[in-house]
Short mmCIF file of the C-alpha atoms (twelve columns), coordinates in Angstrom:
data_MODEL
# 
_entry.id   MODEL 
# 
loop_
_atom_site.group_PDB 
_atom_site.id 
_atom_site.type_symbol 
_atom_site.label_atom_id 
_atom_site.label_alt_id 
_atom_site.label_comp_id 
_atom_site.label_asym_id 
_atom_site.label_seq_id 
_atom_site.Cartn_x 
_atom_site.Cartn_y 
_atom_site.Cartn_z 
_atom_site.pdbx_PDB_model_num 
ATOM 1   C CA . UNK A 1   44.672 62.906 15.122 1 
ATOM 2   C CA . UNK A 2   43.508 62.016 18.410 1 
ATOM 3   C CA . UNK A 3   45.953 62.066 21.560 1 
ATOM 4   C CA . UNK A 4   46.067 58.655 23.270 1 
ATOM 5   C CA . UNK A 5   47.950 58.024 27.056 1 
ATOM 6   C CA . UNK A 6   48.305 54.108 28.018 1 
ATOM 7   C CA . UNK A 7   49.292 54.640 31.480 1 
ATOM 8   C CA . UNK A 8   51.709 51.630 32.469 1 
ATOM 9   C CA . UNK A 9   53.957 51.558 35.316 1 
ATOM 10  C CA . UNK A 10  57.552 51.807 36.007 1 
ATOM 11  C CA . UNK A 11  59.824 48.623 35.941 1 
ATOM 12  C CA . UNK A 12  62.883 50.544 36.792 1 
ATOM 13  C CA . UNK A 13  65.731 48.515 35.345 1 
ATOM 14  C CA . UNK A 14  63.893 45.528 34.888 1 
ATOM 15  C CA . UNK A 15  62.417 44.810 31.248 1 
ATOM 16  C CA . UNK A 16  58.606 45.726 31.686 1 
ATOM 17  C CA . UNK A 17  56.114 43.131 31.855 1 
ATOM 18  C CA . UNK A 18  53.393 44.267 29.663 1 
ATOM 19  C CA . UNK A 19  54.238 42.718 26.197 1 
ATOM 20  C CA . UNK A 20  51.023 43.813 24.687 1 
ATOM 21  C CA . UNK A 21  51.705 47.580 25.352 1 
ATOM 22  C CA . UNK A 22  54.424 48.155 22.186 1 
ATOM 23  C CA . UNK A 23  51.897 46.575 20.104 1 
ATOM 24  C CA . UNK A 24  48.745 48.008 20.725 1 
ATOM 25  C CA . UNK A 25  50.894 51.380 20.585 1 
ATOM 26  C CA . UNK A 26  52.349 50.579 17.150 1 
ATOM 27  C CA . UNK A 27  48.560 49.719 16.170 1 
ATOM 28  C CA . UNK A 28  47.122 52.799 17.563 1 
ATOM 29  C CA . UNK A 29  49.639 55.271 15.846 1 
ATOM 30  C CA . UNK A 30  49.269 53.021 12.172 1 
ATOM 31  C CA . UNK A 31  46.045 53.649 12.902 1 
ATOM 32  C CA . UNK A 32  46.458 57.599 12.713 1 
ATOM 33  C CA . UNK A 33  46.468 58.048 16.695 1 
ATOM 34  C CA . UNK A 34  49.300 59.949 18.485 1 
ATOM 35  C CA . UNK A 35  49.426 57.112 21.215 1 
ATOM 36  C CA . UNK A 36  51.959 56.822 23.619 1 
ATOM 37  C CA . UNK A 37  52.919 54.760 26.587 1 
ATOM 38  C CA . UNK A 38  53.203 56.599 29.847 1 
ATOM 39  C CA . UNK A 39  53.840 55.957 33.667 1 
ATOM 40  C CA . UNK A 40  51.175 56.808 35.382 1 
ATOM 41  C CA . UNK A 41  53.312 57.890 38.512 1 
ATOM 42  C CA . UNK A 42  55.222 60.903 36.085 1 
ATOM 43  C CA . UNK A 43  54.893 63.858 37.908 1 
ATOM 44  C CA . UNK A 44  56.097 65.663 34.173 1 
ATOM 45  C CA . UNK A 45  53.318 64.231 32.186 1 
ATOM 46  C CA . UNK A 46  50.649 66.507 31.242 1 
ATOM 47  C CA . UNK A 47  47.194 64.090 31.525 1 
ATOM 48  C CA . UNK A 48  44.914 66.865 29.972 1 
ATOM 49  C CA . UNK A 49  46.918 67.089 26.979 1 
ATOM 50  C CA . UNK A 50  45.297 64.055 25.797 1 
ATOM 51  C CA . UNK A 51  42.183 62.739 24.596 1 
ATOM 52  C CA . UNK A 52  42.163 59.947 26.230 1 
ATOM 53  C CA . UNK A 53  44.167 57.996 29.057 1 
ATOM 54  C CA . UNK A 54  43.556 54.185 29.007 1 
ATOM 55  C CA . UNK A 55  44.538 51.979 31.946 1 
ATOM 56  C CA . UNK A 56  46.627 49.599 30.555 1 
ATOM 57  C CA . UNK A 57  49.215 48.022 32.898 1 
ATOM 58  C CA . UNK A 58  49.618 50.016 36.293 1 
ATOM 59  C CA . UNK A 59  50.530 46.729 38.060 1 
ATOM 60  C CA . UNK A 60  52.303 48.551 41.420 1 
ATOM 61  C CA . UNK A 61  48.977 50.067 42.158 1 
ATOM 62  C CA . UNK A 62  47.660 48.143 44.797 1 
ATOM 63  C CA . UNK A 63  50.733 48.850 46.816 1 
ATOM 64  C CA . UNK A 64  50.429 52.410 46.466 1 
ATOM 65  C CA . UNK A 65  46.742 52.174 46.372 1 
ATOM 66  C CA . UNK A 66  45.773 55.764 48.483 1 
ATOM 67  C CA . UNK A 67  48.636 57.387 45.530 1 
ATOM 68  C CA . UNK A 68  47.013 55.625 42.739 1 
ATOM 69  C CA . UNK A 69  42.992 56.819 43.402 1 
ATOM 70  C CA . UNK A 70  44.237 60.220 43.622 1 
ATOM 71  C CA . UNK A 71  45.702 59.889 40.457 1 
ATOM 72  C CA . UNK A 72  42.873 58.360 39.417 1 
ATOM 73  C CA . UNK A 73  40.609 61.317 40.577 1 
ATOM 74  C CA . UNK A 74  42.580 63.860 39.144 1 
ATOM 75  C CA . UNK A 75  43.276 62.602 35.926 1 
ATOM 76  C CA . UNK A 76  39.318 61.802 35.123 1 
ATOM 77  C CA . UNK A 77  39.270 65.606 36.130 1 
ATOM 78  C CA . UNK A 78  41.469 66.583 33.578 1 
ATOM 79  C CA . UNK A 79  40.520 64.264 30.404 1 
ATOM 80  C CA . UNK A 80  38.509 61.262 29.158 1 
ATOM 81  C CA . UNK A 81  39.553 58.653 31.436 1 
ATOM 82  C CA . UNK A 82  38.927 54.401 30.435 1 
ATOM 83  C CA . UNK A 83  37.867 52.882 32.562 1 
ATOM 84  C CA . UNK A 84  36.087 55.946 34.506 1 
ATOM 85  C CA . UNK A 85  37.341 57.065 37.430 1 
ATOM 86  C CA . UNK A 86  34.011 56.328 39.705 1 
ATOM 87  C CA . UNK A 87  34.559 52.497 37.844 1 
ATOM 88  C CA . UNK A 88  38.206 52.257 39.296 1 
ATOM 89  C CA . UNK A 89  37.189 53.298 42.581 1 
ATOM 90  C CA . UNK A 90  34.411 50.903 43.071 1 
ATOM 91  C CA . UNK A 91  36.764 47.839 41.581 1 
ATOM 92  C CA . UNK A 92  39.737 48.326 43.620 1 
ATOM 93  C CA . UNK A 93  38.099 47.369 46.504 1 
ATOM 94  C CA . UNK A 94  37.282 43.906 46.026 1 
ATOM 95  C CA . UNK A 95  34.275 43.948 48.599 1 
ATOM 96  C CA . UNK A 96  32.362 44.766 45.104 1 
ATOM 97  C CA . UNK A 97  31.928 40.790 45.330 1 
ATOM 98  C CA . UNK A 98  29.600 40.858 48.296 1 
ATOM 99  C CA . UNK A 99  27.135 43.684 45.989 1 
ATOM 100 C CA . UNK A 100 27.040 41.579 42.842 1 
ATOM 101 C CA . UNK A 101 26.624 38.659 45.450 1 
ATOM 102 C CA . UNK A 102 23.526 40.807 46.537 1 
ATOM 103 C CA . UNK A 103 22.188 41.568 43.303 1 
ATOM 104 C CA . UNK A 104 22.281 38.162 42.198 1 
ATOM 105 C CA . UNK A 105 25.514 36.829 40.660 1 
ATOM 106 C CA . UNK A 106 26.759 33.870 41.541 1 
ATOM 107 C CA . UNK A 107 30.033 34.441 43.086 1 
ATOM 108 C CA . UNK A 108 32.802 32.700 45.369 1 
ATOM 109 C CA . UNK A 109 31.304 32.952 48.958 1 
ATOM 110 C CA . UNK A 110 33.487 35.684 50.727 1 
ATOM 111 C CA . UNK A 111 33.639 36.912 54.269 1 
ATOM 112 C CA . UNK A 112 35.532 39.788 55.039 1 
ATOM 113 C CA . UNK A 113 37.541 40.468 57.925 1 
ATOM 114 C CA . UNK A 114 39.035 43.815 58.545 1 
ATOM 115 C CA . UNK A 115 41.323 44.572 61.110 1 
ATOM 116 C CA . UNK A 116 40.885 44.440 64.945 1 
ATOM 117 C CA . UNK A 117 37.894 41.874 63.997 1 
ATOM 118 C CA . UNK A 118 39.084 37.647 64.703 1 
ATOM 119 C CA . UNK A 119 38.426 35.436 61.899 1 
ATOM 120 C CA . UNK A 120 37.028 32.325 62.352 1 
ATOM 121 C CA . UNK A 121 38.334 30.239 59.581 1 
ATOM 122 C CA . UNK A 122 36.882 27.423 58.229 1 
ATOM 123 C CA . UNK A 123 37.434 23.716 59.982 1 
ATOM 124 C CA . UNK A 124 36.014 21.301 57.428 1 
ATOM 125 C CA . UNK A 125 37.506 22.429 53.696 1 
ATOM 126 C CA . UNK A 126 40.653 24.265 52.076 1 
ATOM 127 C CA . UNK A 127 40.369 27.996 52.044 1 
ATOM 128 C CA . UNK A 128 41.922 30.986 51.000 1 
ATOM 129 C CA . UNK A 129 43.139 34.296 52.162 1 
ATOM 130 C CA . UNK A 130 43.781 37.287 50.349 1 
ATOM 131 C CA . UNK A 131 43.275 41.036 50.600 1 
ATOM 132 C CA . UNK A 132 40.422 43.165 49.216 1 
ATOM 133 C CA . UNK A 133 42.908 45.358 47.341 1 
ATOM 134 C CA . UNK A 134 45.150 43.376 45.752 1 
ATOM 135 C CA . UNK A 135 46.490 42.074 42.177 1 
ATOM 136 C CA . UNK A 136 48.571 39.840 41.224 1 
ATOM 137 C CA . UNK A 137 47.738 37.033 44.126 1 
ATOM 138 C CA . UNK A 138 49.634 39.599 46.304 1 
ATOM 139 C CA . UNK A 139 49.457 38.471 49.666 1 
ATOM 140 C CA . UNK A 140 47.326 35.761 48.689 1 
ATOM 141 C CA . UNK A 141 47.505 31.909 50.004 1 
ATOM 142 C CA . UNK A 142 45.530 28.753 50.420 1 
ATOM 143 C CA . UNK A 143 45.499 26.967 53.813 1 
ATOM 144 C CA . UNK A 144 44.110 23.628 54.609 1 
ATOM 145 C CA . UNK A 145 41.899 23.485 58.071 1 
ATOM 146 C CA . UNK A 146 45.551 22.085 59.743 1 
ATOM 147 C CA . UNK A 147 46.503 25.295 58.900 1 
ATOM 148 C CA . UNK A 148 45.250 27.838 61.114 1 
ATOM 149 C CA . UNK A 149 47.958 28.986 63.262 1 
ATOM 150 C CA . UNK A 150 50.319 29.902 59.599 1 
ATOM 151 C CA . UNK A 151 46.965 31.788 58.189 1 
ATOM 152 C CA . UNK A 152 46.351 33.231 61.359 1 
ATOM 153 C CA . UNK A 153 49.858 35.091 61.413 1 
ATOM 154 C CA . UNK A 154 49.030 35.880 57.478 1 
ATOM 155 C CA . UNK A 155 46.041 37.824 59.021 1 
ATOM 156 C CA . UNK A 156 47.530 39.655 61.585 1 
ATOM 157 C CA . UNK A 157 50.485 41.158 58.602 1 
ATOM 158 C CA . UNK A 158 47.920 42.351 56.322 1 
ATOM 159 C CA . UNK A 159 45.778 43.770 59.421 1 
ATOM 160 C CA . UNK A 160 49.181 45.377 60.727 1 
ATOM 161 C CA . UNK A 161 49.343 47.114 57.092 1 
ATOM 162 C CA . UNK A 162 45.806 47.943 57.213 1 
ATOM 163 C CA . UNK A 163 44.505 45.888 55.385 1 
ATOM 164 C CA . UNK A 164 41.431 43.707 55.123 1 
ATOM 165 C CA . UNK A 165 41.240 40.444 54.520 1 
ATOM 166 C CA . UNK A 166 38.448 38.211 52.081 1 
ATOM 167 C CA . UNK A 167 38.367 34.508 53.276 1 
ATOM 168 C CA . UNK A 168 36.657 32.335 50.810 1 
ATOM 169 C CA . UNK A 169 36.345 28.734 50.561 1 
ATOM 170 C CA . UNK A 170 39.111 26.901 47.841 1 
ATOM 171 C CA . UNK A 171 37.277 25.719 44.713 1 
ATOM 172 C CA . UNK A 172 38.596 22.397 43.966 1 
ATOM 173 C CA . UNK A 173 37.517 22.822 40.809 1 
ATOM 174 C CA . UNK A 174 40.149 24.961 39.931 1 
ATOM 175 C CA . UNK A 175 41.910 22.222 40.129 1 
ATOM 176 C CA . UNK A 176 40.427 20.215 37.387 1 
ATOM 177 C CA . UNK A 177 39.117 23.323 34.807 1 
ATOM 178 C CA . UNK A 178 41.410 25.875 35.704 1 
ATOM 179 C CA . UNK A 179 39.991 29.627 36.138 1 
ATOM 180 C CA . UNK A 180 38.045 31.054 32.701 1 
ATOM 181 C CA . UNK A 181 39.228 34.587 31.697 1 
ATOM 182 C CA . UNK A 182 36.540 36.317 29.943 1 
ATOM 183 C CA . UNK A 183 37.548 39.691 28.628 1 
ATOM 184 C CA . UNK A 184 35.163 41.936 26.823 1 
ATOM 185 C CA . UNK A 185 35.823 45.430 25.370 1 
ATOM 186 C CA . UNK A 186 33.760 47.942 23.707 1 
ATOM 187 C CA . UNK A 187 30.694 46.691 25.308 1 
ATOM 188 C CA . UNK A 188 31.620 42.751 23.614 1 
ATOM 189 C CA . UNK A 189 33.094 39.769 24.167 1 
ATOM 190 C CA . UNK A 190 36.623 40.189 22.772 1 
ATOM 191 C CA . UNK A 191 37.642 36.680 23.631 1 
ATOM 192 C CA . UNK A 192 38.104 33.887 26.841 1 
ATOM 193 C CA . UNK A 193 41.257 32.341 27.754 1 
ATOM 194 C CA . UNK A 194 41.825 29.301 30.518 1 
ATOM 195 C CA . UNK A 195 44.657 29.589 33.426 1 
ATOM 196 C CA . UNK A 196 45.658 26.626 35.853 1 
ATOM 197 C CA . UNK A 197 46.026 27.250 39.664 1 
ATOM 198 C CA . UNK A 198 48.138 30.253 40.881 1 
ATOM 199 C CA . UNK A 199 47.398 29.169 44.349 1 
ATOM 200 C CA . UNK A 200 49.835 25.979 45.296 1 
ATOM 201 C CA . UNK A 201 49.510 23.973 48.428 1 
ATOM 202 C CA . UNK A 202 52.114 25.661 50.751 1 
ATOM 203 C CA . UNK A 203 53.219 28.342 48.808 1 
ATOM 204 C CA . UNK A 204 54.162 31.095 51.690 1 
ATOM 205 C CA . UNK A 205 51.300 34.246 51.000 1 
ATOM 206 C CA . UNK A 206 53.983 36.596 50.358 1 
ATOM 207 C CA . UNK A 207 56.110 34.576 48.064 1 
ATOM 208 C CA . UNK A 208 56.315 35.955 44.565 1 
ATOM 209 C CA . UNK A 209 53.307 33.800 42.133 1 
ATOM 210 C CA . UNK A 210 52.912 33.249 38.616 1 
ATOM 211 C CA . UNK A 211 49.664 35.342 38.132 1 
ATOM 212 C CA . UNK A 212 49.026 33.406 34.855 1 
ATOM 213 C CA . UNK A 213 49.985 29.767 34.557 1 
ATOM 214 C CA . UNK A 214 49.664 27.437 31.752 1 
ATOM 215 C CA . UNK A 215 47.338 30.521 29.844 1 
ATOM 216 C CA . UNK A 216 45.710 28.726 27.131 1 
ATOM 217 C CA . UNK A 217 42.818 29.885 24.536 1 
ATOM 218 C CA . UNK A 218 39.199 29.305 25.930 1 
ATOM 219 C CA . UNK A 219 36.021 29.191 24.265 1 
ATOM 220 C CA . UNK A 220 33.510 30.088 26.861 1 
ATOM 221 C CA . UNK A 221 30.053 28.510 27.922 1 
ATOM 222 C CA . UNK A 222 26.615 29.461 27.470 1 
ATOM 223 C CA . UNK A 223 26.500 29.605 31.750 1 
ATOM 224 C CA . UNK A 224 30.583 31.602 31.838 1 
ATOM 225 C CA . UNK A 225 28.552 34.075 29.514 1 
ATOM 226 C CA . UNK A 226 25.616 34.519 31.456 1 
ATOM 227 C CA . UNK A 227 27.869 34.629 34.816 1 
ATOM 228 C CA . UNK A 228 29.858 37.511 32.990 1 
ATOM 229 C CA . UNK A 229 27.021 39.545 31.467 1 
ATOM 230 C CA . UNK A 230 24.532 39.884 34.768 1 
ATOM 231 C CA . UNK A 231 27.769 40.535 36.682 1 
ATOM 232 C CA . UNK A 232 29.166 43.617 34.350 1 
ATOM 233 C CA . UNK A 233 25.124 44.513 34.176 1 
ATOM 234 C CA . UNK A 234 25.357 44.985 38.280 1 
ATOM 235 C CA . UNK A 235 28.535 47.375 38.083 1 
ATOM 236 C CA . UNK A 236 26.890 50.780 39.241 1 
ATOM 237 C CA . UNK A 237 27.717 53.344 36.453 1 
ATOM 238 C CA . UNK A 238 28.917 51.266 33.448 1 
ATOM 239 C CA . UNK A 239 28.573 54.212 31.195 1 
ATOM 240 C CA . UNK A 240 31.823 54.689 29.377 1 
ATOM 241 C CA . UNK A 241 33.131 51.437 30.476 1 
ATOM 242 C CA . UNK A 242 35.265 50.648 27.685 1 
ATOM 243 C CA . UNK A 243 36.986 46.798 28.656 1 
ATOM 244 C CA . UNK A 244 36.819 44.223 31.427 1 
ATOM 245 C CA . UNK A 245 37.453 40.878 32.281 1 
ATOM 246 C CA . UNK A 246 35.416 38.594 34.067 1 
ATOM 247 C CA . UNK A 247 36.824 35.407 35.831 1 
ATOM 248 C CA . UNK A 248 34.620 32.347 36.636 1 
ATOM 249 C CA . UNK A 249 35.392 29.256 38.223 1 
ATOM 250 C CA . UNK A 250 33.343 25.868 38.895 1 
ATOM 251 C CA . UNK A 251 31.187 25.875 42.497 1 
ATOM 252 C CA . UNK A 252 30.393 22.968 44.148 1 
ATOM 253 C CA . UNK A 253 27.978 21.903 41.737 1 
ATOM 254 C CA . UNK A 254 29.905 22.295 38.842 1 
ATOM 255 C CA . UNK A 255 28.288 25.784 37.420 1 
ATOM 256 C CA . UNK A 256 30.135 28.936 37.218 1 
ATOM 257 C CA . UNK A 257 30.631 31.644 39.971 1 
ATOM 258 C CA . UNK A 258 32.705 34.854 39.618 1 
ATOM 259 C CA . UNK A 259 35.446 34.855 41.486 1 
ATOM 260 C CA . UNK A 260 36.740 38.365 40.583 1 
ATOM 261 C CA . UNK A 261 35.979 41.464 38.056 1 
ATOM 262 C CA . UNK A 262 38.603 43.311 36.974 1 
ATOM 263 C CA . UNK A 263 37.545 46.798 35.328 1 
ATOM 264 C CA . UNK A 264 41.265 48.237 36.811 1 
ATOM 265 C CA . UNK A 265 44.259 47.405 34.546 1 
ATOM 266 C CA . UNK A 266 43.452 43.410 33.459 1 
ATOM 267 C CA . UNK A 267 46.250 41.946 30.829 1 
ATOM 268 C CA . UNK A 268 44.752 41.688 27.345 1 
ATOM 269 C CA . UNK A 269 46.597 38.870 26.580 1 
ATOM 270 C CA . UNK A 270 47.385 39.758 23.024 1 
ATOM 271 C CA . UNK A 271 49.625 37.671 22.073 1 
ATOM 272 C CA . UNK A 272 47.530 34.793 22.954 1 
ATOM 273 C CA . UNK A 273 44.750 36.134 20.620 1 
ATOM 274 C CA . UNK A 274 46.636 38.352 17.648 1 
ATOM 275 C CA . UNK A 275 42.982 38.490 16.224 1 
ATOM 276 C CA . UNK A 276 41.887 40.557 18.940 1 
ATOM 277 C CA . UNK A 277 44.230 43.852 18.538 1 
ATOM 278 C CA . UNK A 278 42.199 45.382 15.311 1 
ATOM 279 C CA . UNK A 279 39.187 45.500 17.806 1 
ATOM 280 C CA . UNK A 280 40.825 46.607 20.838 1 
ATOM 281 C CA . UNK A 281 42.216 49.364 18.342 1 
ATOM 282 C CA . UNK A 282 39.303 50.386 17.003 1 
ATOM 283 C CA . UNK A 283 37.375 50.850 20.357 1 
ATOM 284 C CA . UNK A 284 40.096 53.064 21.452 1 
ATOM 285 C CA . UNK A 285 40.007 55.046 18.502 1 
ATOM 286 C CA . UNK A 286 36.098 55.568 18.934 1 
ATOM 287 C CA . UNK A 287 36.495 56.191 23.085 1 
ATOM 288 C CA . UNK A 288 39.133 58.879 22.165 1 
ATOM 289 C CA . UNK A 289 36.788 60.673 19.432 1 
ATOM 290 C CA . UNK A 290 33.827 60.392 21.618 1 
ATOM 291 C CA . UNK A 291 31.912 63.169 23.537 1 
ATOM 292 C CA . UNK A 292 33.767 64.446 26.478 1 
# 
């Protein structure tokens, strides 16, 4: 009976977000696991007692990012970690898009701008500004070029938290297709879902944002696929990478670029896709009886 952790986080007295987590749970245990739903910020909770710790929902990471990677570390010290630790650290930054860029993905042109360096933001299209470790469009917002002077005071609060900042040009396609989800696990596609904008015209960067909107099934394209598959064939040391989820958007000319991997915590989304949960079981089951 293998020992399963999915590490979630902590809503304190409000109801927890992650609806998929009971489920997957339930399936893991019927399935003859001892799985159980931790916080991954439990000083109490013994990490090597298990088999295997899965990343499932630790949505407060990013703001307790330098707390998180050492919990990160030490846990893939102590047991079978999913997605491996040396995977987490590379995806939490988010200037990963500027190596896939390098090795060949199509992906959202970015420029990054960290602090004590001036941006110069763009004059002739709608752009947007968020922060290269981030979730949740936290501290993200979309400007038009009238807009400097509000964007411009959005870039000196996340460089007086330290943090640096990813400008990137707004695809209007978005718009018109929404953003594709395409989530794989176990090495497959598991299944594609559609979202409509998060980012509103004149929504204030550090107002609260749907993450999700108007989530609806997606059958992906031939070209979403082959954006998906070279970009999770560029992560450096995919080996034990157990899920991820790969979002594309429409460029310019209508084909799809990445505009971010997420091999950290992504939602599954099962309750969209019910069909889903005997795989994602069963490639938990084999992760946890693997070799260490």
């Amino acid at each position: 009976m293998p020992r399963i952790a999915l590490a979630t986080y902590d809503p304190g007295a409000e109801p927890g977000k992650d609806t998929d987590l009971p489920v997957l749970a339930a399936a893991l245990t019927d399935a003859g696991a001892e799985a159980e739903a931790r916080y991954w910020d439990d000083p109490v909770v013994d990490w090597g007692g298990y088999d295997l710790v899965v990343i499932r929902s630790t949505w407060d990471y990013s703001w307790r990012a330098a707390e998180f990677a050492a919990w990160v570390e030490r846990t893939g010290t102590l047991t079978r970690l999913a997605n491996p630790a040396a995977v987490v650290r590379w995806n939490t930054d988010k200037r990963y898009l500027g190596e896939l860029a390098a090795a060949g993905v199509p992906t959202v042109p970015t420029r990054y701008v960290p602090p004590g360096e001036p941006a110069v933001l763009p004059a002739g299209h709608e752009f947007v500004i968020k922060p290269t470790s981030g979730a949740g469009a936290r501290f993200a917002a979309r400007y038009t070029p009238a807009e400097h002077d509000t964007a411009a005071r959005q870039l000196a609060r996340m460089h007086a938290e330290g943090l640096t900042a990813m400008v990137q040009p707004y695809m209007p396609g978005i718009d018109v297709r929404g953003e594709r989800a395409l989530q794989f696990f176990g090495g497959r596609l598991l299944h594609a879902s559609r979202k409509g904008a998060v980012l509103s015209p004149g929504t204030p960067y550090d107002a609260d944002k749907v993450a999700h909107p108007d989530l609806e099934r997606w059958e992906p394209t031939e070209a979403e696929l082959a954006v998906a598959e070279k970009a999770l064939a560029s992560v450096p040391g995919t080996h034990g990478l157990l899920y991820a989820r790969v979002d594309v958007v429409d460029g310019d000319d209508g084909e799809p670029r990445l505009m971010e991997l997420e091999l950290v915590e992504p939602n599954l989304f099962l309750w969209l896709h019910p069909e889903s949960l005997p795989r994602v079981t069963q490639a938990i089951l084999t992760a946890a009886e693997g070799p260490a």
